[in-house]
N, C-alpha and C positions, 0 to 999 in steps of 0.2 A: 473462544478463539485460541489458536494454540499457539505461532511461533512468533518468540518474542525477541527483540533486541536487546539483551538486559543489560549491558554495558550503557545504551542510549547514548544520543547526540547530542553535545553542546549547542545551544544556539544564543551565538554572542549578543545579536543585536537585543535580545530582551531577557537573557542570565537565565534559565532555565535548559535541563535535560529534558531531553523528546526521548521516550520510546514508544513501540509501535506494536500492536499484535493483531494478525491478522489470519483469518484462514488460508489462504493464497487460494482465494478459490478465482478465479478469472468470472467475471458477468459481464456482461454485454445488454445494453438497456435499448438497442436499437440506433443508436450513435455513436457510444465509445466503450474502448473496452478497458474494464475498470477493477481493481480489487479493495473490496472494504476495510479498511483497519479503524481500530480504536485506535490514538493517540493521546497520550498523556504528559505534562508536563510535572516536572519534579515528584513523579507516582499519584499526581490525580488527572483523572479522566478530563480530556476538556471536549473531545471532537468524538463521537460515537458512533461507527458505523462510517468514518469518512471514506468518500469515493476516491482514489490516488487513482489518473489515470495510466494505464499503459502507455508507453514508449513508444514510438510510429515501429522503431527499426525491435522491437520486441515484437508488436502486434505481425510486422512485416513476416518476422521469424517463426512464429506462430502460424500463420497460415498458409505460409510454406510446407508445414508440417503437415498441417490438415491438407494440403493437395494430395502429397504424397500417399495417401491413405485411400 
């Protein structure tokens, strides 16, 4: 996976830094459209491969795109 947050995100309610890498590769599983990232807490892996789905008014914009074409 290549692009990473490396600053990461505080997340108060449980004291650890999130960061995230992922390929931005956009999939679609026949439902939603989704991109995988590892996410890590305080630099170890907790979630491998997690689905983050797209955004409505992203996917919206996206296939805006693909009409255009």
């Amino acid at each position: 996976m290549s692009a990473t947050v490396p600053e990461g995100q505080l997340l108060p309610g449980i004291g650890v830094i999130e960061t995230v890498e992922s390929d931005n590769i956009l999939r679609w599983d026949g439902a939603d459209l989704y991109v995988e990232q590892d996410v890590y807490h305080n630099g170890q892996l907790v979630h491998r491969r997690y689905r983050r789905r797209v955004t409505r008014p992203v996917a919206q914009a996206i296939a805006q795109m693909l009409a255009q074409h």
